[in-house]
N, C-alpha and C positions, 0 to 999 in steps of 0.2 A: 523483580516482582511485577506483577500484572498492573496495570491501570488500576482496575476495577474489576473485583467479583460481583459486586453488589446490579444488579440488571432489576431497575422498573421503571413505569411510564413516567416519562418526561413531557414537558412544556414544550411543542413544535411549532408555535407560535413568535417567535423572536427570530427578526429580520436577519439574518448574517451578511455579509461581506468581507473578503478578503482582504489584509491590509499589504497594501502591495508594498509599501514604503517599507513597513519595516519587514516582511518576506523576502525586498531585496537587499538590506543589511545583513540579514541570516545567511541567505547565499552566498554572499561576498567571504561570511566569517566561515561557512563550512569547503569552500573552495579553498580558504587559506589552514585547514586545519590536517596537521600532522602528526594528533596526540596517537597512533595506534601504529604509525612506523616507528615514532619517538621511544613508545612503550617495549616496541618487540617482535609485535603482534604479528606484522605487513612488512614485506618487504617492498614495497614500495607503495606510497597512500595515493590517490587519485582520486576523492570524491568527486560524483557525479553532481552536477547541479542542472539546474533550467535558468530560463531566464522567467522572475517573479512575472504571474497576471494574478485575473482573477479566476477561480473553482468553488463550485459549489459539491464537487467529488473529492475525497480524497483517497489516494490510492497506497498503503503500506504494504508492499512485501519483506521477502526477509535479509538479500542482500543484493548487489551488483553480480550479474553474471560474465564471461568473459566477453560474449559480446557486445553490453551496457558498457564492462571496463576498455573497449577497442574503440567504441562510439562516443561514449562518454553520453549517452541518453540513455536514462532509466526505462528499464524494459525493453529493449530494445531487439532482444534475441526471441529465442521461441517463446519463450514465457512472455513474451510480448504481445505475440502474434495470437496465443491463445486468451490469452485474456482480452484485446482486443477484439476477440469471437464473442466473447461475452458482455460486453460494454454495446456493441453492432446488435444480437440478439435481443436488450433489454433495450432499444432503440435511441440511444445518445448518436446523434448526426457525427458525422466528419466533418473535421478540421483540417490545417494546416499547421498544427503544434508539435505534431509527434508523427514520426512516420509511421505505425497504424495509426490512421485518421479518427478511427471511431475512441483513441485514450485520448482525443486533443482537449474534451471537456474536463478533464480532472489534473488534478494533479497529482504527481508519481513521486513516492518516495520509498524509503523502505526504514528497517528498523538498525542498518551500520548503510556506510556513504561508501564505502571503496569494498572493490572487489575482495575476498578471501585469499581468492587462490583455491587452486584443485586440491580436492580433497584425498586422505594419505591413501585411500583404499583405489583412486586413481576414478571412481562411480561418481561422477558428479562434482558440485562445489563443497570446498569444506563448510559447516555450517559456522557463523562467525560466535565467538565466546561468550558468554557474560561481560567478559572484562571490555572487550569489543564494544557492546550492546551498552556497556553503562556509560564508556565513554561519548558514546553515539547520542546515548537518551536525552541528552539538555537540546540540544536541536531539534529533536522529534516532539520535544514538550512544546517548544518555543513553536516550530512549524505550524504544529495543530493550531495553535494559539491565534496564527500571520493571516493562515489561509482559512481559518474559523466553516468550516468544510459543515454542511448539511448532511450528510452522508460520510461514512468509512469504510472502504471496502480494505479489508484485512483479507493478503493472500497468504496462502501456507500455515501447519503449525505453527511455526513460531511468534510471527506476525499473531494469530488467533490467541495462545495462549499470555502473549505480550499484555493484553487488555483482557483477556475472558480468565486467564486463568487454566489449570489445570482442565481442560474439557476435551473428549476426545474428537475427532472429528467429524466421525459421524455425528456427534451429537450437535456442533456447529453447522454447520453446511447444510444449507435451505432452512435456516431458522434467522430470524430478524431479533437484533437485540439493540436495546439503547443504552445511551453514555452521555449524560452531561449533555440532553436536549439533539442525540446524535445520532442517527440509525448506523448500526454495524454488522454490515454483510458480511460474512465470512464466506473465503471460499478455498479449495485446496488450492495447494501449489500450484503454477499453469506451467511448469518447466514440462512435464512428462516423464520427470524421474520416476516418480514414485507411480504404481498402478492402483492406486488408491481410485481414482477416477473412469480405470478401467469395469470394475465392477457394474452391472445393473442398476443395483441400488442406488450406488452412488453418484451413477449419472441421473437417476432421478432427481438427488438430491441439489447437484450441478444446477438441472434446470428452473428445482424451485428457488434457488439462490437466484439466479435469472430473473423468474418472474418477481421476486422480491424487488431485484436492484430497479426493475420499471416500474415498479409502484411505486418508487422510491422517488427514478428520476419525475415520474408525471406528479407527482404532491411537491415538489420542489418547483417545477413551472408553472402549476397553479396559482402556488404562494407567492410566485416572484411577479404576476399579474393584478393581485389582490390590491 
């Protein structure tokens, strides 16, 4: 079930910060968690984790890809690297958090912790299950909760329709939506599976995500001066 279908203006006025303390409880329990090889699911579980700070970004995709599951850092492969194009465009500086420098301001997670595995048609990752996903969900409620994130960038369908609901993606993608005091960028996938973002259109739509996610980040630096 989605988050939230319900989208209207919210109060951007309330301070956030991260709670590192207990963000790094969570990570400790989702490193030790093996309910989805227990289940069946995995043939071997490996959640990916960081080491807790503080994020004013939060980053959801949809699962571990093989080079995240090799790394053990989220994002790590080309879905990485392009999304990183996009975090550098809407002008978030570089770090030393994440090797693309310009993710080092957010934090990365996604909607399951361990890789899938290749999917049966041999095209990509398999996409992880419901049963997956629900097991997954009490983390990613708790996560939002630790890192109380000013922003959500939701990559791919799934991750989009995880919180917006049934909506297609053209209809997401370069549109800003709120949540519980929360801007929620949507953007496609950044693997390059799908050529959804090969289109015209949809690279338009690509860039007004873009320009959204810098309006996003400069009212977030504003407020953290105020």
């Amino acid at each position: 079930m989605p988050y939230s279908t319900h989208i209207a203006p919210e109060d951007f006025t309330t301070v956030r910060r991260t709670d590192v303390a207990r963000l790094t409880s969570l990570v400790d329990r989702v490193a030790a968690c093996r309910a989805c090889a227990a289940a069946g699911y995995l043939a071997e579980a490996r959640p990916i984790i960081a080491e807790a700070r503080e994020a004013r970004v939060l980053v959801i995709g949809q699962a571990p890809g093989p080079v995240t599951h090799r790394e053990g850092v989220h994002f790590a492969g080309p879905a990485g690297r392009t999304l990183a194009g996009w975090f550098a465009a809407a002008g978030f500086p570089d770090g030393d958090a994440h090797k693309w420098p310009s993710l080092s301001a957010a934090w990365l997670t996604s909607l399951t912790r361990c890789f899938p595995g290749p999917s049966a048609s041999g095209n990509g990752d398999r996409a992880p299950s419901t049963k997956e996903m629900a097991l997954c969900r009490p983390f990613l409620d708790e996560e939002i909760a630790a890192v109380d994130p000013d922003v959500v960038v939701l990559v791919g369908a799934m991750a989009i329709r995880a919180f917006l609901g049934a909506i297609k993606l053209d209809d997401a993608v370069g549109q800003r939506f709120e949540w519980q005091g929360r801007a929620l960028i949507p953007f496609p996938h950044s693997s390059g599976v799908s050529r959804w973002g090969n289109l015209p259109a949809n690279k338009a739509k690509i860039e007004q995500a873009v320009a959204l996610l810098r309006a996003e980040r400069e009212r977030v630096e504003r407020e953290a001066v105020q």
